[in-house]
C-alpha positions, 0 to 999 in steps of 0.5 A: 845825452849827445852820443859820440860817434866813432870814426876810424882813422882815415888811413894814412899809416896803411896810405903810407905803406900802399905808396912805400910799397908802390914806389918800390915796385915802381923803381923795380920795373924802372931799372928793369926796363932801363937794363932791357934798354940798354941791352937792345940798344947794345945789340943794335950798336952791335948790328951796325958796327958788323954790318951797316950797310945790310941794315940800312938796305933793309928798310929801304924802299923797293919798288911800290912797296 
């Protein structure tokens, strides 16, 4: 008599839930790092806007620097 042999499933129903759960917490992190973009680009606008020339003189070069 041939003997069956019993292989479990190979997990798509628990793959699914792993990847469901992944490009969630992958978006989450998205919009997160969208909202910090855009708060450092805010502040940035706001330097420029009160000050630019002090900005730009900043990073220019003195010297052998």
């Amino acid at each position: 008599m041939a003997q069956e042999q019993k292989q479990p499933k190979k997990g798509t129903e628990q793959d699914a839930e792993v990847t469901e759960a992944t490009e969630s917490d992958v978006a989450e992190r998205k919009e997160q790092l969208d909202e910090d973009i855009d708060a450092i680009l805010d502040e940035i606008d706001e330097v420029l806007e009160s000050n630019a020339e002090d900005f730009v003189k900043s990073f220019i070069q003195k010297g052998g620097q």
